[in-house]
Structure formats: C-alpha cells, structure tokens
C-alpha positions in Angstrom: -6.4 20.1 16.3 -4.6 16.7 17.4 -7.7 15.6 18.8 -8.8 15.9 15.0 -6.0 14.5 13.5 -6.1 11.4 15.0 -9.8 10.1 14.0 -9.5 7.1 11.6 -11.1 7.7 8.0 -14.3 6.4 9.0 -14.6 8.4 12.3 -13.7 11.1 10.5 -17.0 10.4 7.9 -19.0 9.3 10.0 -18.6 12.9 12.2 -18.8 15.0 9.0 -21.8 13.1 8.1 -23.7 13.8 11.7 -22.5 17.4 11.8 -20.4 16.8 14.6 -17.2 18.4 12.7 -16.7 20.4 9.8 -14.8 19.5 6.6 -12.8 22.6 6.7 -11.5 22.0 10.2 -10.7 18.6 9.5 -8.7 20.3 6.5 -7.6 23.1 8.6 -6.4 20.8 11.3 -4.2 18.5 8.2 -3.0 21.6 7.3 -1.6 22.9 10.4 -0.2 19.0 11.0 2.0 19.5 7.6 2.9 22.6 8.8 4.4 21.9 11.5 6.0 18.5 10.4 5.9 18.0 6.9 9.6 19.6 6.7 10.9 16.5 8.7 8.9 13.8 7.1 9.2 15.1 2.9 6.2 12.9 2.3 4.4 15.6 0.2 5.2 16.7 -3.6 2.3 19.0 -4.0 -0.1 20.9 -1.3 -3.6 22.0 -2.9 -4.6 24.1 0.3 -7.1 26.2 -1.9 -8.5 23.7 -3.6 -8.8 21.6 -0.4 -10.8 24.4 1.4 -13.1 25.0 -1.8 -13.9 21.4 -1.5 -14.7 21.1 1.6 -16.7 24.3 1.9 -18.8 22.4 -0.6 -19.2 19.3 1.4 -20.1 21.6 4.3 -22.1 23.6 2.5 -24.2 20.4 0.9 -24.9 19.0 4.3 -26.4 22.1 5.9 -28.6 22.0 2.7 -29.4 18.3 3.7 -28.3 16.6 0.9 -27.1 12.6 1.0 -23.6 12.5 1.4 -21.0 9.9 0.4 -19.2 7.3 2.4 -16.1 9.5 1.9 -17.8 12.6 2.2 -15.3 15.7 3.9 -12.3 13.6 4.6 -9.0 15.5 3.8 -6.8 12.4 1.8 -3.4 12.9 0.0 -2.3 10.0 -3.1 0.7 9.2 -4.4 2.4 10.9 -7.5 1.4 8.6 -10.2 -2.5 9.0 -10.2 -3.3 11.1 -12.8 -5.9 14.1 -12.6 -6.6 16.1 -16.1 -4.2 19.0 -15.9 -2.5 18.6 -13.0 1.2 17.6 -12.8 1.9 13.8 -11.9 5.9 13.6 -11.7 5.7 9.7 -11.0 8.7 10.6 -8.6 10.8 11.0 -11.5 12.8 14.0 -13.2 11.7 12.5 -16.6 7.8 13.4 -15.7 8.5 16.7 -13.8 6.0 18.7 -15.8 4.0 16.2 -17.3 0.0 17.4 -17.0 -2.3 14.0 -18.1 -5.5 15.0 -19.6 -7.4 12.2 -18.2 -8.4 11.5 -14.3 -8.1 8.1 -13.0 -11.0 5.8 -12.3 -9.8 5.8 -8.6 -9.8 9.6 -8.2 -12.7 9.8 -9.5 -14.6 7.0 -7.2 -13.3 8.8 -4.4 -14.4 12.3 -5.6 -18.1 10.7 -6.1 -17.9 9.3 -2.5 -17.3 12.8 -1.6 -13.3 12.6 -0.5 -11.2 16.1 -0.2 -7.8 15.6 -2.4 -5.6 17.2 -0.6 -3.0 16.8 -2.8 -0.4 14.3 -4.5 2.6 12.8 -2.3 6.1 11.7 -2.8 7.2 8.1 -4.3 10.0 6.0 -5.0 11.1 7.1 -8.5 8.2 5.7 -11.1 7.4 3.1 -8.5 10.6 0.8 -8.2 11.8 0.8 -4.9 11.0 -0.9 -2.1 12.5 1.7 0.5 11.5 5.0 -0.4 14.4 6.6 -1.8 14.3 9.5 -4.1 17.4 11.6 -5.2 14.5 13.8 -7.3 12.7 15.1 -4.7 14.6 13.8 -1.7 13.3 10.8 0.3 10.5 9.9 2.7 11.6 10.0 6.2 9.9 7.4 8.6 8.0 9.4 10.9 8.8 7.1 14.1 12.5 7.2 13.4 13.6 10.0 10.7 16.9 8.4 10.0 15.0 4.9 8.7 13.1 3.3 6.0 9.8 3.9 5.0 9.1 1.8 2.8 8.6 1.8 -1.0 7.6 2.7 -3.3 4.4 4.7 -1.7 6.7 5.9 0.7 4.5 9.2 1.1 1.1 7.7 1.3 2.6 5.0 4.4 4.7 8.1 6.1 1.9 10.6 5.4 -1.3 8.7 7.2 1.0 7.3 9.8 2.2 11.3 10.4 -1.7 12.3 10.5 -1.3 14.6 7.5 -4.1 13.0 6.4 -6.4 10.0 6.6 -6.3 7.8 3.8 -3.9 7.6 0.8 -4.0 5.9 -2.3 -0.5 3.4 -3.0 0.5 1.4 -5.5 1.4 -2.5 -5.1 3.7 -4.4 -7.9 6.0 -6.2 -5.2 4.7 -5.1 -2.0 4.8 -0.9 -2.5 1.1 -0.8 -0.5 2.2 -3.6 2.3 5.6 -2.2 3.3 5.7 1.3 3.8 2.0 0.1 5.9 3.9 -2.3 7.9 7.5 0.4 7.9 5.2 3.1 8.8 2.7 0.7 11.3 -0.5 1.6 9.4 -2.8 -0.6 7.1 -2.7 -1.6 3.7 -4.0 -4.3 1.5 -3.6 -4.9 -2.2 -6.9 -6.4 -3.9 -7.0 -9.4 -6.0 -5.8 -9.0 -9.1 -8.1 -6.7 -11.1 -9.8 -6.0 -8.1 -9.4 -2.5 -8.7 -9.3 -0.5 -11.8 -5.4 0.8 -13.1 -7.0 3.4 -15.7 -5.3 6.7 -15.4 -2.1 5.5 -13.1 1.0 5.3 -14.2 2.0 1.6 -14.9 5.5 -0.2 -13.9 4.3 -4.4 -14.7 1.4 -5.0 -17.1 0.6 -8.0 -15.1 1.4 -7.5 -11.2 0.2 -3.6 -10.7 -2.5 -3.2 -8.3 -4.2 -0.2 -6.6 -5.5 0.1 -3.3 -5.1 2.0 0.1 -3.0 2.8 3.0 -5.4 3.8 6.0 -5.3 4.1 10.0 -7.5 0.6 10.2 -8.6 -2.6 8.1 -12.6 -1.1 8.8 -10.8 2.2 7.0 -9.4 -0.1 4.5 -12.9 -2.2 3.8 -14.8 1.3 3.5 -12.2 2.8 1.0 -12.2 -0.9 -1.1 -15.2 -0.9 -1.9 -15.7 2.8 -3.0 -12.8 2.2 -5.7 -12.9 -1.7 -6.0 -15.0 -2.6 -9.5 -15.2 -3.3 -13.2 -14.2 -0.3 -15.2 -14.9 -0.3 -19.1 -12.0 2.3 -19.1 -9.6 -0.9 -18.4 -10.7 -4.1 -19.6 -8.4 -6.0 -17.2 -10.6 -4.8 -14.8 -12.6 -7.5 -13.0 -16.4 -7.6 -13.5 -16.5 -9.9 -9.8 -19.4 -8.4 -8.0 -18.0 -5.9 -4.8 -19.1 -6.7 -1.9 -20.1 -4.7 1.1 -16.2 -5.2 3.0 -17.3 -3.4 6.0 -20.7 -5.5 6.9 -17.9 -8.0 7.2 -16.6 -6.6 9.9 -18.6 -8.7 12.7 -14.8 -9.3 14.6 -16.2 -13.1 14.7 -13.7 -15.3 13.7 -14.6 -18.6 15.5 -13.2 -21.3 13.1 -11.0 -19.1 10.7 -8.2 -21.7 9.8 -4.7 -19.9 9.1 -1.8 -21.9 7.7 1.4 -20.7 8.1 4.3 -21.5 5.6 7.3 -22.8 7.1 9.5 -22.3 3.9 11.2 -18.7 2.3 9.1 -16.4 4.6 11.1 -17.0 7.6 14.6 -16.8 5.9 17.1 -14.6 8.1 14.2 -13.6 10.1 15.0 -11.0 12.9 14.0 -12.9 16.3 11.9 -9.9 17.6 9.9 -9.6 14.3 9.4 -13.4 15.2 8.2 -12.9 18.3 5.4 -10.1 17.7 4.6 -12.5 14.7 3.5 -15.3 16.9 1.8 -13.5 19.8 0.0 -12.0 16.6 -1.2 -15.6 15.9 -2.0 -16.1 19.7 -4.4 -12.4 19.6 -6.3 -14.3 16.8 -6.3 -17.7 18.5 -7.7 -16.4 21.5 -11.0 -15.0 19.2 -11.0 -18.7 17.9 -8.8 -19.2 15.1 -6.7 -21.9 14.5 -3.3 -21.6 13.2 -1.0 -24.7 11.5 2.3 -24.8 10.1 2.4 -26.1 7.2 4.9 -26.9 4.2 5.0 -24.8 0.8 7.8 -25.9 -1.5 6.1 -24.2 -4.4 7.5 -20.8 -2.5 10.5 -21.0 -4.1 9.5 -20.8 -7.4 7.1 -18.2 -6.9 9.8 -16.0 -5.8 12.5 -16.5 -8.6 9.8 -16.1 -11.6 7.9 -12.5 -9.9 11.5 -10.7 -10.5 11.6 -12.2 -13.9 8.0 -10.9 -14.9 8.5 -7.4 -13.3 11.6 -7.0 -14.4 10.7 -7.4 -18.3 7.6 -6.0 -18.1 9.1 -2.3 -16.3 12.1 -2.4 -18.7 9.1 -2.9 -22.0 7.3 0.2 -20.5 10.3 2.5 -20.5 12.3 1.4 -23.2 11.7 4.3 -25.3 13.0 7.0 -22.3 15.9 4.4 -21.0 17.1 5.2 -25.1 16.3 8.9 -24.6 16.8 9.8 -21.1 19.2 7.3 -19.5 21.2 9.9 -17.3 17.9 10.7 -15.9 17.4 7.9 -13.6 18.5 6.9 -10.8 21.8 4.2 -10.4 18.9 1.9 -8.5 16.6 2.1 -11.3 18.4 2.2 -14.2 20.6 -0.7 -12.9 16.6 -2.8 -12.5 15.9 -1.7 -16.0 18.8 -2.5 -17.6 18.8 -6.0 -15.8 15.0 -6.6 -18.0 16.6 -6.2 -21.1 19.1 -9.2 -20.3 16.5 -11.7 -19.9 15.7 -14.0 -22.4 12.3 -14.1 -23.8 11.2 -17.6 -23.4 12.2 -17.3 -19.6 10.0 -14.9 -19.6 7.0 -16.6 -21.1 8.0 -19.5 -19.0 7.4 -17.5 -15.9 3.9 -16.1 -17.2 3.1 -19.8 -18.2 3.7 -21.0 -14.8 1.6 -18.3 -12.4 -1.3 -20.3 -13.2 0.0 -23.7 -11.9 2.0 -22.5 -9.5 -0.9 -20.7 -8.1 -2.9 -24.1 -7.9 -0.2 -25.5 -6.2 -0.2 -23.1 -3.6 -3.4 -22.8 -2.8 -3.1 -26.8 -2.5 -0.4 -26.4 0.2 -2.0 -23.4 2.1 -5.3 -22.0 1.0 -7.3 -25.8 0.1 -7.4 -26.5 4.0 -7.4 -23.0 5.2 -8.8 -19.6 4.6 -5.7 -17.2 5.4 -2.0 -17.5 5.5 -0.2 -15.3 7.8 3.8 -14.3 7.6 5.7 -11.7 8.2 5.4 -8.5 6.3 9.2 -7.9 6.5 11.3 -10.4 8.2 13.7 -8.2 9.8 13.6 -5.1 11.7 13.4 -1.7 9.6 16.7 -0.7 7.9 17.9 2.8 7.5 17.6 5.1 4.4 21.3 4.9 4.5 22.1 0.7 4.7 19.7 0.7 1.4 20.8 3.5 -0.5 21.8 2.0 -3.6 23.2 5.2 -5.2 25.4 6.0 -2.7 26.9 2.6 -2.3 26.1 -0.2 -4.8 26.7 -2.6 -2.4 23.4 -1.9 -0.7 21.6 -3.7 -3.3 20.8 -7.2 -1.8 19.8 -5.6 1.7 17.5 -3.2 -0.2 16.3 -5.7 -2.6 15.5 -8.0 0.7 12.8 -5.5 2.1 10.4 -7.2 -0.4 11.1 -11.0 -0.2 7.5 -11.6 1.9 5.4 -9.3 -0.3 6.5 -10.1 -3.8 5.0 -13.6 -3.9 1.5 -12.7 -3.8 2.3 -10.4 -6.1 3.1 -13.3 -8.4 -0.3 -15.4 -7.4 -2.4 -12.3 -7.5 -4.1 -12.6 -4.0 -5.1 -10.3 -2.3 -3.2 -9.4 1.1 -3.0 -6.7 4.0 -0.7 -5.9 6.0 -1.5 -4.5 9.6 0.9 -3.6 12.2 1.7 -6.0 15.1 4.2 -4.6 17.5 7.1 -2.6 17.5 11.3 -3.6 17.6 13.8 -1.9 20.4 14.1 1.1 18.0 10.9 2.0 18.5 10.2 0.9 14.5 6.7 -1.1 13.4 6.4 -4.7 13.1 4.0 -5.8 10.4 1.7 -8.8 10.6 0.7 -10.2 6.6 -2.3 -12.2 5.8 -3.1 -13.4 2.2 -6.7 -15.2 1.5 -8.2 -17.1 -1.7 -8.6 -14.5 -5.2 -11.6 -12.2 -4.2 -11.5 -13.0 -0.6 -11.0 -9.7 0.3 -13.6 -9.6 2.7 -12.1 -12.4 4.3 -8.4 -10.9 5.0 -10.3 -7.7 6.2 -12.2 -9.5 8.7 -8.8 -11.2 10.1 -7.1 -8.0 10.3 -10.2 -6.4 12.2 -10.5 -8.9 14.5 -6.8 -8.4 15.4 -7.2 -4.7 15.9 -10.0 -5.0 18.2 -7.8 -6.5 20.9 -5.0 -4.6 20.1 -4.0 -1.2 19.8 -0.4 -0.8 17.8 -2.3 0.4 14.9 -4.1 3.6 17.2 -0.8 4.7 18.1 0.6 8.1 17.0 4.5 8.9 16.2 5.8 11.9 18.4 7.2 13.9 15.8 
C-alpha cells in the first residue's frame, strides 16, 4: 500500500490510464494511510470513503469499457474546506459556516471532476483563510507531518500536511498572502499560485476581492503543470477570470534551462534570515546553475512598498466581506481573526485606494528592477526555520502576533503584483523541518516558473521524500 501511496499525481494517472493499477486500490491504499495516521496529522474535516469508491469503480469500470480517460482520471485528491460543492457542507474552517450546504459547485471542482479526479473529500483550514500557520481552535489544528509539534503552514494547512502525509495526491489551496506557498514549503511539497485571474474563484469562498487565487499543492512542479492547466482558464461564471490562452505547462517541462537568467533581490527578503535557510537557498541557486542558469543579485527598493500596501488591501478587503457576521457573530471568531478584522475597519479609505492606485506602478517598477533583465526571481519561501504551533498561537498568547504574522513576509508581495510563483522544497533545517526554495516569473509566465522548479527537481530529490509518521 506504501508502494502506492507514494506515486506522484501524474504516476498515479498515468498507471490508471495503462491499467497498471486500479482506482479503487489507489483509494483503498489513501484510505488505509488516513487510517492509520490521520489521528496524528488532523488535516481532514470530512472523509467521503463511499463516495470515493463509487467514483472510482466508475473510472475503473470506464477504462475496461475502453473509453478515453482524463488527465486526472482515478486519482484519489482531498481540497480544502472553502470550495464549494452543491449540497455538501463547506465550514470555511469556521464555527460561523459549520452547517452551511452551497448550492452551487465551483468551477475548479468541476474541472477536475471532467478530468476524471476522485474527491476524496474536504480538508481542514486556517479559520475562513486568515492565517498563515494553520491554527484552528474550531476543529483543532493541522499538525506538520515531519514534526507534529510545528507549523504547517496556513491557511491550507490540510492540503500542504495532507499530500506531504500521502493521504492523497493532489489538493486544491487557496493563496491571498502566501496560504498555497507556505504550508508547500512548511510541509516540503509544491505549490504555485497562478497569475492573477489565472484561475477561476467561482464557487470558493472569498477573503480579498483583489489578491485571492486558486491553485494546487502536489508532490512535484510536473504534478503542478498537469493540475494548472486542467483548472487554469476563462470562466464566464467569474468575469475576473482571465480569457489569456492556457498553455500546455507540462510540454514545458523539457528540464533545459541553458540561459534562464534569475535575479535575486538583495532588499526585504533576506530580513532576519535563519543562516541554514540561507544556505539551502544558495546551493538551490548552484543546482540550477549547474543546468545553465545564471543568477545576479540585484537591488529592489520598490520591495518596501510592496509589502506595507498588500496588508492594507487585504486587510480592508477581508474586513468588507465579513462585516455583516463580525456585527452578528463576533464571539464566534477566533482572538487572531477577529483582532485582523477589526484592524480593516481602522483604515482610512483613501489609504486604501492609494494602495490599489499604486499596484499598477509599483508592479512596473519591479519588474524594471528584477523581471526586465531576467526571467525569474528566486528568495526564500520563509526566511527562517519552521516555528512551532505553540510560538504562533495567537489566542493563547497575544504576544505571538509579529512572529506569526512574519511567516508570510516572502509570499505576500507577489501577492500584491499578482505574479505567479511556486514554491518547491530545497532542503531540510537540523529539526528535520523543509526548506522552501520561491521563484516568481513575468504575469502569465507560469510555464516558465514551472520549468525552473522542474529542472531543480530533476537533480534533486527533497521533494520524493516521505515523512515517517
């Protein structure tokens, strides 16, 4: 069952698809994984074992008849509480939305139920998506499956801890400030975040009208260009939605990278910066040197405006969208969340549309000082080494905030410019804890990041290693 377990999405697929394994043991063999561990880890809200087994009986069932199959076709996946399928609860991670059954399916479910996915279930999230660690005092939180007593990451805490456990093989996240890179880098799997609009929001629940992206956490960036560009695409059910043609991510995938230039920002992304998440960050650089890269320093003083107007916009925007239940259902929420909410309604509106007015130039400027000259720039996902659930719980001890809050300094920016960005893992710290690696490309370069990040996995191997639970 192991043996199973550990495939990568596409191996997975790709052995449905030539009969070499059943759907239902691949099912079976998640199954018996959550079993066994699922106790330890709490990554799961809800466990659809009948359904799962229906589902893929009929995935079975259609390629014995010798019918085409999806890309996705038999593969057991799991997504985080805030995707909503017609008649099924979707808590958002919150007491307020406990029993709340949408009527609608979102775009992304349904993408991956056309490409032929088994939905295993949903899986447990920082409360409505506003934490970067992966606390939850509602349904308890997400333990990293490397090190139970730390982080996972937030806020798709279960998606990161649940494919890094081999529960499953693919999860969908969430990514406002960094909820699809850190709990990837926390939990050492991949993630990216599209461009802005990449990748429909219909039918998920929304924390920032203008920084909320979807996208996946997987075992490997080929995983991650597969599952892109099944869900990646214009969607008249949200007109934000980008009508950009999709490419094919995974032709991209040649592991040639001769000439790739990658800048490097010397300012904010090094801040404080652990010397071991240093290290693994620059013999990164040298694993994608020696396929023929070339990396520069370089200097990016727009950084720090970037990162005080993100917190302004998601802030306001998060505090808009619950402003009817913070007057109805205060006590309900968590001291972390209600304290970020309450913090929106302080700020003044015209810093507010001063920080929407300045995305575009800012983003201009940036991409003068890093992205003109080069194609990538690489950082740290998380400049120090993985906290534990208890130096960043906020409710038990306010003064937890700014170490909490500091797990997303990296990822927020490009949150801000809306690029698209992956995280893959790059080593591990002297706790035995991952070590992300973050690279960032041009709007729509998607293909681009992913061929970086493959590239990097081919000589290495930190993201084919298991936990030992």
């Amino acid at each position: 069952m192991s043996a199973l377990t550990n495939l990568s999405m596409i191996e997975a697929a790709d052995a449905v698809k030539r009969g070499e394994v059943t759907s239902v043991a691949l099912v079976e063999a998640c199954l018996a994984r959550i079993a066994a561990h699922g106790g330890q880890v709490n990554a799961v809200i809800r466990l659809d074992k009948a359904e799962a087994l229906e589902a893929a009986a009929a995935v079975d069932k259609a390629r014995a008849s010798g019918a085409v199959l999806g890309p996705l076709a038999g593969v057991p996946m799991m997504h985080k509480d805030m995707y909503y399928r017609a008649g099924k609860v979707s808590s958002c991670g919150s007491r307020i939305r406990k029993d709340f059954r949408p009527k609608l399916t979102a775009t992304v479910l349904r993408r991956l139920d056309d490409a032929g996915a088994v939905d295993m279930g949903t899986l447990n999230m920082a409360e409505f998506a506003q934490n970067p660690t992966g606390h939850n005092v509602h349904f308890g939180d997400c333990h990293n499956p490397w090190n139970l007593p730390y982080c996972t990451g937030g806020s798709s805490s279960g998606s990161g801890a649940g494919v890094a456990a081999r529960f499953f093989y693919a999860a969908l996240g969430s990514d406002t400030g960094g909820s699809i890179r850190l709990p990837a880098t926390i939990c050492g799997v991949t993630g990216i975040k599209g461009t802005q609009t990449r990748v429909s929001r219909a039918g998920a629940m929304p924390l920032s009208f203008t920084m909320d992206n979807v996208g996946p956490l997987t075992r490997t960036a080929r995983d991650a260009a597969r599952f892109l560009r099944v869900t990646a695409g214009a969607d008249p059910r949200d007109p934000t939605s980008s009508n950009e043609p999709v490419p094919n991510y995974e032709a991209a995938l040649t592991g040639d990278i001769r000439g790739l230039r990658i800048a490097v920002p010397q300012q904010y992304f090094f801040d404080g910066a652990d010397d071991i998440v240093v290290r693994a960050f620059d013999r990164a650089l040298d694993v994608l040197k020696a396929r023929g890269a070339t990396v520069e320093r370089v200097s990016a003083p727009s950084l720090r405006a970037v990162a005080a107007y993100v917190a302004l916009c998601s802030r306001v925007e998060a505090a808009a969208i619950h402003a009817n239940w913070m007057r109805e259902h205060a006590a309900d929420y968590s001291i972390l969340l209600s304290a970020r909410l309450f913090g929106g309604y302080a700020v003044p509106g015209h810093l507010y549309v001063e920080a929407q007015s300045r995305r575009g130039p800012l983003l201009r400027q940036f991409c003068a000082e890093a992205l003109d000259r080069f194609d990538l720039v690489a950082t740290p996902t998380l400049r120090t080494r993985v906290p534990t659930l208890a130096e960043t719980d906020v409710d038990a001890d306010a003064t937890n905030w700014q170490r909490c809050m500091a797990v997303s300094a990296n990822t927020r920016p490009f949150n801000y410019l809306g690029l698209p960005t992956a995280s893959v893992p790059c080593g591990f710290d002297d706790r035995g804890l991952p070590i992300g690696l973050q690279l960032a490309g041009r709007p729509f370069a998607e293909a681009r990041v992913l061929s970086a990040a493959d590239a990097y996995q081919r000589d290495t191997d930190w993201h084919a290693r298991v936990p030992a639970l």
